[in-house]
C-alpha positions as CSV (number, residue, x, y, z in Angstrom):
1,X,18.2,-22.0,-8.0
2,X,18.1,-18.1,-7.7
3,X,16.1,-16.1,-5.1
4,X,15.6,-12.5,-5.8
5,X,14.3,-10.1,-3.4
6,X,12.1,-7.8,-5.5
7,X,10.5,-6.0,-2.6
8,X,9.3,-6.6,1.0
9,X,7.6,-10.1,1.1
10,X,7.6,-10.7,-2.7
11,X,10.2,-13.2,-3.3
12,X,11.2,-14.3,-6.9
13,X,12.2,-17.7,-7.4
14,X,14.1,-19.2,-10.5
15,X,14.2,-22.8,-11.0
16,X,14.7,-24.7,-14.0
17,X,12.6,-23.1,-16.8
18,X,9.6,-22.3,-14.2
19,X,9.5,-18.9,-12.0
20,X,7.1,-18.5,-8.8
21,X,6.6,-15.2,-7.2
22,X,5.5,-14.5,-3.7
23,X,3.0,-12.2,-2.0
24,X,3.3,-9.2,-5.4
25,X,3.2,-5.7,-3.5
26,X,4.6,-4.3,-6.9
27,X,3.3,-1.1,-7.9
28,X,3.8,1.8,-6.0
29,X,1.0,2.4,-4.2
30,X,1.0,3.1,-0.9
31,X,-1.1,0.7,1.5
32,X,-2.9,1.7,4.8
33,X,-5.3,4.4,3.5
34,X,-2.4,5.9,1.4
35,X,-0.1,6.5,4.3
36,X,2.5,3.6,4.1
37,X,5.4,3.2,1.8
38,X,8.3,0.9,0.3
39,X,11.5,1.5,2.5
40,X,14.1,1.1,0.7
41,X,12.4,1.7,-2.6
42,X,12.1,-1.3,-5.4
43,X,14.6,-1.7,-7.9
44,X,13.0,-3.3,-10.1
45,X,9.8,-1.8,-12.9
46,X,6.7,-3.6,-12.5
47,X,6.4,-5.1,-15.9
48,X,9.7,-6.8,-15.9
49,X,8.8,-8.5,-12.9
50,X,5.5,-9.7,-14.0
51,X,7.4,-11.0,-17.3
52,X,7.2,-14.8,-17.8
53,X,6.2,-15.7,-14.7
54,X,4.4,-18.5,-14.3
55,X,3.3,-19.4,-10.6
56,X,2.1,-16.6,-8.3
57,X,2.0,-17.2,-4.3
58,X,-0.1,-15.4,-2.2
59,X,0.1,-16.5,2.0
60,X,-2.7,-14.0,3.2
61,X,-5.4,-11.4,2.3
62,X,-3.1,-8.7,4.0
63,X,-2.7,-5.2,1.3
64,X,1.0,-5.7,1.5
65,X,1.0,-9.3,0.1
66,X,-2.6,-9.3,-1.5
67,X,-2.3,-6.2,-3.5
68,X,-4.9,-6.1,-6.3
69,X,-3.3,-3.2,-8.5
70,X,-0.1,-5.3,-8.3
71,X,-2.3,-8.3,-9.5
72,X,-3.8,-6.4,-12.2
73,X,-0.5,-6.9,-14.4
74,X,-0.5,-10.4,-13.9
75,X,-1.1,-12.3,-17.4
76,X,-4.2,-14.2,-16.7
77,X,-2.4,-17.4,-17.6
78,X,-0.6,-17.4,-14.2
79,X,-1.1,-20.2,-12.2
80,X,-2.0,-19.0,-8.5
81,X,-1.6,-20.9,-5.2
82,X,-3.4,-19.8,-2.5
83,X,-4.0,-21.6,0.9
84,X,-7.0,-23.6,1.6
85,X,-9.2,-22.1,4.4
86,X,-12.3,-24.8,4.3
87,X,-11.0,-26.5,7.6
88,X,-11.3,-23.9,9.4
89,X,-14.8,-23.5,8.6
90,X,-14.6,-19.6,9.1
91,X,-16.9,-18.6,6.3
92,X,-16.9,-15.7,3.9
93,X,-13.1,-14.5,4.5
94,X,-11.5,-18.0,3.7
95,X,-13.5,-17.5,0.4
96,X,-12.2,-13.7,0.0
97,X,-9.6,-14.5,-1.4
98,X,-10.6,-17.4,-4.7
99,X,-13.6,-15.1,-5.0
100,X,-11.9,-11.8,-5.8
101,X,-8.7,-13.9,-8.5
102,X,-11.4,-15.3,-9.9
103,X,-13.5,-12.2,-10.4
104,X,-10.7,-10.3,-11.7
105,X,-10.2,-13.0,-14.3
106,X,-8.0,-15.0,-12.9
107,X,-8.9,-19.3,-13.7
108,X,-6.0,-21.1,-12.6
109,X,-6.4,-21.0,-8.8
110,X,-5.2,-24.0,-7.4
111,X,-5.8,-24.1,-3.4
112,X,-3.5,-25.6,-0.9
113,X,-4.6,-27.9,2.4
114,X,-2.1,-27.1,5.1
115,X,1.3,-29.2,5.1
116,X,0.3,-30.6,1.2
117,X,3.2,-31.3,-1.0
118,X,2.8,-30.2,-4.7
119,X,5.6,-30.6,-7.6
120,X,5.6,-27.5,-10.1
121,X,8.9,-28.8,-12.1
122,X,11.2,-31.9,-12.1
123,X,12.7,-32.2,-8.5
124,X,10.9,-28.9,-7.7
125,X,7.9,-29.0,-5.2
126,X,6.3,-26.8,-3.0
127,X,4.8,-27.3,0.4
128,X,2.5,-25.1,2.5
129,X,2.7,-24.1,5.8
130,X,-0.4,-23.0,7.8
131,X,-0.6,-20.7,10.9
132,X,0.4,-21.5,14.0
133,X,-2.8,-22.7,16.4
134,X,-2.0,-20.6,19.2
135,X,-2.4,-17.5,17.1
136,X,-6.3,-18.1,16.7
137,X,-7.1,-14.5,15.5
138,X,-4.4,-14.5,12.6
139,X,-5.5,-18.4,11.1
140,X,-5.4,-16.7,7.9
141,X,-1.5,-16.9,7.7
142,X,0.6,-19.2,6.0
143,X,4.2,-20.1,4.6
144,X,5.6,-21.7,1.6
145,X,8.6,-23.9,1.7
146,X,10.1,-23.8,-1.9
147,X,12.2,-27.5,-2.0
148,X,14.3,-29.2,-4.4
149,X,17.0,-31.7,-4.4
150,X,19.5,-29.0,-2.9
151,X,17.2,-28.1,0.2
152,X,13.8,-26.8,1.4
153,X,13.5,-22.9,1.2
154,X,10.8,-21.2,3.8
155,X,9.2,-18.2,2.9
156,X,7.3,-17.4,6.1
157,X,6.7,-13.6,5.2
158,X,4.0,-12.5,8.4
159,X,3.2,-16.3,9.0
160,X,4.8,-16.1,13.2
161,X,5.6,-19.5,14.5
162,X,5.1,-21.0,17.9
163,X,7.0,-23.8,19.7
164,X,4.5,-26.3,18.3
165,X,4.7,-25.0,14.6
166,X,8.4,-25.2,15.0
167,X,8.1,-28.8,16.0
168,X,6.0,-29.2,12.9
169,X,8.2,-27.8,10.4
170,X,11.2,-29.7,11.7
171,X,9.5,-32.5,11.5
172,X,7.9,-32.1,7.7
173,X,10.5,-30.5,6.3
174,X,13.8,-31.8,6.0
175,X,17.5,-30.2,5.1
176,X,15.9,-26.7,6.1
177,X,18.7,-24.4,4.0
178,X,17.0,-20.9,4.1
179,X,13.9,-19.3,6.4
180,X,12.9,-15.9,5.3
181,X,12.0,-15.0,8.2
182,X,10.1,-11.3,8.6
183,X,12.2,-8.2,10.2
184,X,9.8,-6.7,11.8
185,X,5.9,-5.3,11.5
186,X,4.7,-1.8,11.9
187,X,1.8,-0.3,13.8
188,X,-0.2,2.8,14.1
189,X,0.9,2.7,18.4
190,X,2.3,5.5,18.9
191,X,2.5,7.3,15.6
192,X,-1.5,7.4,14.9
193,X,-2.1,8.3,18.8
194,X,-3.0,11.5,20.2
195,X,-0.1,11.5,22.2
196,X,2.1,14.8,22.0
197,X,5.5,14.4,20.4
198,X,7.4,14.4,23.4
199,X,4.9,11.6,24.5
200,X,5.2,9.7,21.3
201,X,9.5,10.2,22.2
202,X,9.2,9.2,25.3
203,X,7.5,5.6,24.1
204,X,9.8,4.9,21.9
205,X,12.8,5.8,23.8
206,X,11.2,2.5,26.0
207,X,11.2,0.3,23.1
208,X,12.4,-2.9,23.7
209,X,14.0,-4.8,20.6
210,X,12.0,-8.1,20.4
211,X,14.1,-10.7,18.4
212,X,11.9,-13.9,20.8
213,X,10.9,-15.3,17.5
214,X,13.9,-15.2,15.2
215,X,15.7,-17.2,18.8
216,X,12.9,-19.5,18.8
217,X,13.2,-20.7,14.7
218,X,17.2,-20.7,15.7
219,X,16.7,-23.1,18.4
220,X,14.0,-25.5,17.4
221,X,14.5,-25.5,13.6
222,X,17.9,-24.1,13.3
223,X,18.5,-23.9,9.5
224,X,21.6,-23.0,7.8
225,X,20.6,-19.5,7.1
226,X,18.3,-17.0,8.6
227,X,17.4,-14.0,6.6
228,X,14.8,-11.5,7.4
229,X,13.3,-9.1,5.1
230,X,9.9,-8.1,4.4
231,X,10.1,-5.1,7.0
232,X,10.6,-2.7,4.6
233,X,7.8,0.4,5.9
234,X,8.0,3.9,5.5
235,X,5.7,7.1,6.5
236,X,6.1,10.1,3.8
237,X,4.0,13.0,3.3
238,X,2.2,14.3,6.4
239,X,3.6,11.8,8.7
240,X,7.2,11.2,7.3
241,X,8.7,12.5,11.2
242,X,7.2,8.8,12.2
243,X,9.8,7.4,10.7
244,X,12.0,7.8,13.4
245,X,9.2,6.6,15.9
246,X,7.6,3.3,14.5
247,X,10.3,1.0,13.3
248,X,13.7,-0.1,13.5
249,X,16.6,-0.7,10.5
250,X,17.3,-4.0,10.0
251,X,20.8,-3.8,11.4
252,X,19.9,-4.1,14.9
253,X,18.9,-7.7,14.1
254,X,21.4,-8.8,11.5
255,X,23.6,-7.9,14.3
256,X,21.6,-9.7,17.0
257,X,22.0,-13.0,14.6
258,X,25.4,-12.4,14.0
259,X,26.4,-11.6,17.2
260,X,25.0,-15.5,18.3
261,X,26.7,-17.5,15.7
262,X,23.3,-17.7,13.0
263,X,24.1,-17.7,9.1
264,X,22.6,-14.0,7.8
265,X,23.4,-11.1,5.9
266,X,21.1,-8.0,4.8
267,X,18.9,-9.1,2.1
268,X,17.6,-5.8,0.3
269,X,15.5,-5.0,-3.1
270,X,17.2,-5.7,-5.9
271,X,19.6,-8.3,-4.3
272,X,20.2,-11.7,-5.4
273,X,21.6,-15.4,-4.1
274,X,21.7,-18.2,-5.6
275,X,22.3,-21.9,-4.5
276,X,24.7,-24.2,-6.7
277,X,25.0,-27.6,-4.9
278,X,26.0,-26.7,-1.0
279,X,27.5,-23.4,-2.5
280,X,25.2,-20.1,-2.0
281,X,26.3,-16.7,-2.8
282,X,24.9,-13.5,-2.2
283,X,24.9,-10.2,-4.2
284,X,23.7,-7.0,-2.7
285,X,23.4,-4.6,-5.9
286,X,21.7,-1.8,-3.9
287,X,23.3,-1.4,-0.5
288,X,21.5,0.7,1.8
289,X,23.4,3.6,4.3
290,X,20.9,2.8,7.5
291,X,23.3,5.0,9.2
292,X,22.5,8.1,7.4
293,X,18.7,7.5,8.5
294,X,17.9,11.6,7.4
295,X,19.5,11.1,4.0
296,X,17.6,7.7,3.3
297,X,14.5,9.4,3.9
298,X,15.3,12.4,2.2
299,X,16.1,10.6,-1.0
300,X,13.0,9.1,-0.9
301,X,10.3,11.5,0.1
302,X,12.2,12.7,-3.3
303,X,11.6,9.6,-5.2
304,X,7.7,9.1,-3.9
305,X,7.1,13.4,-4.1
306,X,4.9,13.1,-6.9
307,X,3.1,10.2,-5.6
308,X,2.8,11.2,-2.2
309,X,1.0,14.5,-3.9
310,X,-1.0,12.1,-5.8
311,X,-2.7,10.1,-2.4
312,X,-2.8,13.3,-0.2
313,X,-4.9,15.1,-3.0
314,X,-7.3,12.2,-2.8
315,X,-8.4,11.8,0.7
316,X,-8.4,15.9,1.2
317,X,-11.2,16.1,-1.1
318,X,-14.5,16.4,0.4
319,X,-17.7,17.0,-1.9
320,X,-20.5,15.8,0.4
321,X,-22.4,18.4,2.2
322,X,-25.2,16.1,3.5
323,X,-22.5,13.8,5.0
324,X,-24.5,12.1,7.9
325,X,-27.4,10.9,5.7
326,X,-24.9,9.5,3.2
327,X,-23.2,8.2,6.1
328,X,-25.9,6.6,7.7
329,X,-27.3,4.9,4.1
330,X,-23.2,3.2,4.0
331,X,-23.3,2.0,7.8
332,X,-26.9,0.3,7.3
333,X,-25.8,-1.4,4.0
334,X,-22.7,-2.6,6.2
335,X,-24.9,-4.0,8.4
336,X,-27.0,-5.7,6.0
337,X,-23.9,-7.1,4.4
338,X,-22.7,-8.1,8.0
339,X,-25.4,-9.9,9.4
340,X,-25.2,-12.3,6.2
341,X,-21.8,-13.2,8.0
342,X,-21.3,-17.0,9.4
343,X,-18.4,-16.0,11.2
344,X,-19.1,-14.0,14.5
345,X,-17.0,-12.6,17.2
346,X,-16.1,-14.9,20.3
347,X,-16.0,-11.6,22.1
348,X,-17.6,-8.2,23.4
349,X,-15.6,-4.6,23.2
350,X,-16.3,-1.7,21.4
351,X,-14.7,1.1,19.8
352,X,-15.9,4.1,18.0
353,X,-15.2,6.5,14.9
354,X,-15.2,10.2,15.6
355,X,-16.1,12.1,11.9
356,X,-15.1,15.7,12.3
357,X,-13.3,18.4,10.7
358,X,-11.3,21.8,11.5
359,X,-13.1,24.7,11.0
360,X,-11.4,28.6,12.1
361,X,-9.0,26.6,13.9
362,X,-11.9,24.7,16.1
363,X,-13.1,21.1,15.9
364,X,-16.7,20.4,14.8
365,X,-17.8,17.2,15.2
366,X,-20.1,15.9,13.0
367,X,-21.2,12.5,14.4
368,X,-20.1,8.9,15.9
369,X,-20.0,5.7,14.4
370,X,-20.2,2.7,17.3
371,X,-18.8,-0.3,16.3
372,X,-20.3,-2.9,18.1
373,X,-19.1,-6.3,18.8
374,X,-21.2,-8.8,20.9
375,X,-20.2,-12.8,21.6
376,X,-21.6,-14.4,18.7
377,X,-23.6,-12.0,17.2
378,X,-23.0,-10.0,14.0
379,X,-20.9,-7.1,13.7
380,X,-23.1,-4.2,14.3
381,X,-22.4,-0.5,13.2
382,X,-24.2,2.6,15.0
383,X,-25.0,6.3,14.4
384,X,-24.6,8.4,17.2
385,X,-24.6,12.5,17.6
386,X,-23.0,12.2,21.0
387,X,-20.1,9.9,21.7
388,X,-20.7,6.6,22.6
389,X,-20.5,4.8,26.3
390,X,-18.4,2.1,27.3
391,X,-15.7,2.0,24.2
392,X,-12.3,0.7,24.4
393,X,-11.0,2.7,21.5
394,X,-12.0,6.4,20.0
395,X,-10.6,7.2,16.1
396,X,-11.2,10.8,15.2
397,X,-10.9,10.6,11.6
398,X,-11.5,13.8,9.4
399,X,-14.5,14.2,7.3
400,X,-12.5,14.4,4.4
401,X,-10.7,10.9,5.2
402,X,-14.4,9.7,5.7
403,X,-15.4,10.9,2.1
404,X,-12.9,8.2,0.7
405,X,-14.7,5.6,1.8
406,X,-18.0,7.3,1.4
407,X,-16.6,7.7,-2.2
408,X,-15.4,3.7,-2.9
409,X,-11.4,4.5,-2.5
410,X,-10.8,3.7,0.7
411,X,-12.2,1.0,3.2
412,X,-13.3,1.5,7.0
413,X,-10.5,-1.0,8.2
414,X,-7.6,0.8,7.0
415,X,-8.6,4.7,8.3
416,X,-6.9,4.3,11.2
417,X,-3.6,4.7,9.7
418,X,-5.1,8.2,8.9
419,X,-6.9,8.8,12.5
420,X,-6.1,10.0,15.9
421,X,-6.3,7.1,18.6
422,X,-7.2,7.9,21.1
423,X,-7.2,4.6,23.9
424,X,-9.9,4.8,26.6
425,X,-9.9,1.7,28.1
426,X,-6.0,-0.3,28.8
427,X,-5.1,-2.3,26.3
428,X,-6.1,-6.0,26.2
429,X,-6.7,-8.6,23.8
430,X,-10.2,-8.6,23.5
431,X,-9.2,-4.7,21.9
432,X,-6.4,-6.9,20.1
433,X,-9.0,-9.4,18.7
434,X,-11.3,-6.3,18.0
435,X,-8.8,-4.9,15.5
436,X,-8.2,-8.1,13.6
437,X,-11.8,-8.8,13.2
438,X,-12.8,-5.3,11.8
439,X,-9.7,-5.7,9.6
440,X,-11.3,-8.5,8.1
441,X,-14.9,-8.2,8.7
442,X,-15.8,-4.3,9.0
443,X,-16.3,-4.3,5.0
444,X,-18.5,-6.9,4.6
445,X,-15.2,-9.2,4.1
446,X,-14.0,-7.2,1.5
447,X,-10.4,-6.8,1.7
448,X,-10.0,-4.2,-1.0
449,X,-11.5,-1.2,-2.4
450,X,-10.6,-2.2,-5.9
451,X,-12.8,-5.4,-5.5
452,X,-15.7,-5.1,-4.4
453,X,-17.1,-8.4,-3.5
454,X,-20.3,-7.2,-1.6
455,X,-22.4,-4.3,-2.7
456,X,-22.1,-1.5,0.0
457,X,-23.6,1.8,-0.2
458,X,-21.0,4.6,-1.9
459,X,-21.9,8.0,-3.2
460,X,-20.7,8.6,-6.8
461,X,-18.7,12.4,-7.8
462,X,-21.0,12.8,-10.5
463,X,-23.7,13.6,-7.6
464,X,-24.9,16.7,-7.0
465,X,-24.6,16.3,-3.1
């Protein structure tokens, strides 16, 4: 077998005559409202990855591993696996998924119940591996263990394990040889904060290296190797100081691991291993100088310049002049499209957007929009001209930003990558669960602006507005 790491969770795997991607991020567009990147770039061009594939993976409905541009190059004869949802009985977003391959053409969907054992070729099989239960507001996760005759290989991309799951897995799965396991994630705290730069330095300067859940798969499931990846982030244009501020390298924890005796080595883009019998061997055909952090980003703010002018160019146009009418005809089709939910919030916290714009070096604020959300009750979007009472977070988001998603190119639960947070009330997990929901719910469960599952209000460029 062969395992190529084509770029951040997408894994390709060769085995026999058959080949199975993972989780295809593989264009280069940039995810979170156009402000995240590859870092370190791919190696590899799009179309030669595509090429003869025949299986297709996806764990979750996440941009960075459910990427519907990088699915567009797919032939429509790939056979997909995707997990089954239905016994979690959460409605509309365990369907988002199906619903959006299928409308895009896509007919050979075969869906997975957790822990089922499928064979794709010979002694091949595949086995998926569902979230762990004490991570209630992420169900949507999952893993894929990739197992033949030689071993089982885990490709748990965002899919965190508890104690339990890890008690699960060594139980189900036997002669555990690799778990990808993930680096690390990336969040808008500090970056997207209206913090001051010495503030945002100050944070980070306190940051605190978690490696809990790489000691936890170690101990409980201990398999022969250990190998993150599928950390691979980067801010460019506006925001390309963040780099610095929001994420580690992975050398910190390849030298954690090594440092206690686990099996790893850096597993970049473009690198391959492959497993002959007990033998595995690893070739790293694009090193990476993490040490020369200024130069690595240099070289690619280089690489990305033209598409970096591309996305900025997009979300600073602005073409609506009667903005809060066409804003409030998109927040009551979101409601309408909301309140057909069956899934509603075990919770009640709100947070708010603030629309405004820069004008002779002052801010003028053009409205609020109050995002409601009340124990078991539908999500519930407001209009407001002054700001709202009683909110946990505040996003001031720029007009133009706002147009995007007025416009059909950008969604409501990605804009904060492009906002200023600003946190009101101290953090908590109700805010936590807040945040997940709108990331799936906020749209109407749509989990892409290329697919539009459920029709919401969006103004057109040809309007004379």
């Amino acid at each position: 077998m062969i395992i190529e790491n084509i770029t951040h969770a997408c894994l390709k795997f060769y085995f026999n005559n058959k080949i199975l991607i993972t989780d295809p991020w593989i264009v280069e567009d940039p995810i979170k409202a156009g402000m995240i990147y590859k870092l370190p770039r791919m190696r590899s061009k799009p179309m030669d990855i595509v090429k003869n594939v025949d299986y297709c993976y996806i764990s979750h409905t996440h941009e960075d591993h459910f990427h519907v541009p990088s699915l567009k190059l797919f032939s429509k004869k790939t056979k997909f696996f995707i997990p089954d949802f239905s016994h979690h009985k959460k409605g509309r977003r365990g369907e988002v998924m199906f619903q959006t391959l299928k409308k895009m053409g896509f007919y050979k969907i075969k869906k997975i119940k957790p822990w089922q054992k499928i064979k794709v070729e010979k002694d091949t099989y595949i086995q998926l591996i569902p979230s762990a239960k004490s991570r209630y507001f992420d169900w949507e996760n999952s893993g894929l263990a990739v197992i033949n005759k030689n071993g089982s290989y885990l490709n748990m991309n965002d899919n965190v394990v508890d104690k339990d799951l890890c008690k699960e897995i060594k139980k189900k799965i036997k002669n555990i040889y690799i778990y990808f396991i993930q680096t690390a994630g990336i969040s808008t705290y500090p970056a997207c904060f209206d913090f001051s730069e010495t503030q945002k330095k100050t944070i980070i300067k306190k940051k605190v290296e978690d490696y809990s859940l790489h000691k936890l798969v170690k101990r409980i499931i201990n398999p022969k190797y250990l190998i993150p990846y599928a950390g691979d982030f980067g801010w460019f244009g506006k925001h390309l100081k963040f780099n610095f501020w929001s994420r580690s390298t992975p050398i910190n924890l390849i030298n954690y691991l090594k440092k206690n005796k686990v099996n790893t080595f850096e597993f970049l883009p473009g690198d391959r291993i492959k497993i002959s019998g007990k033998k595995l061997s690893h070739v790293n055909n694009f090193p990476v100088n993490w040490d020369n952090f200024d130069k690595l980003i240099n070289e690619h703010s280089k690489y990305y310049k033209n598409i970096i002018k591309k996305t900025e160019k997009k979300y600073e146009k602005n073409k609506v002049t009667n903005l809060k009418e066409n804003a409030t005809k998109y927040v009551n089709s979101l409601n309408i499209v909301n309140s057909k939910s069956n899934f509603y919030p075990k919770f009640s916290v709100s947070s708010a957007y603030c629309i405004y714009n820069i004008i002779n070096n002052k801010k003028k604020i053009y409205f609020y929009i109050l995002v409601k959300a009340l124990k078991n009750k539908p999500l519930k979007l407001e209009i407001h001209d002054d700001m709202p009472k009683n909110i946990s977070q505040l996003h001031y988001l720029k007009s133009n930003a706002f147009f995007s998603i007025l416009e059909g190119n950008a969604m409501l639960n990605k804009v904060q990558w492009r906002s200023s947070i600003k946190q009101i009330k101290k953090f908590n997990n109700k805010i936590r669960d807040l945040m997940f929901f709108n990331g799936y719910h906020i749209d109407g469960d749509n989990r892409t602006p290329q697919i539009k599952l459920r029709k919401i209000y969006q103004v057109r460029e040809s309007q004379n507005l």
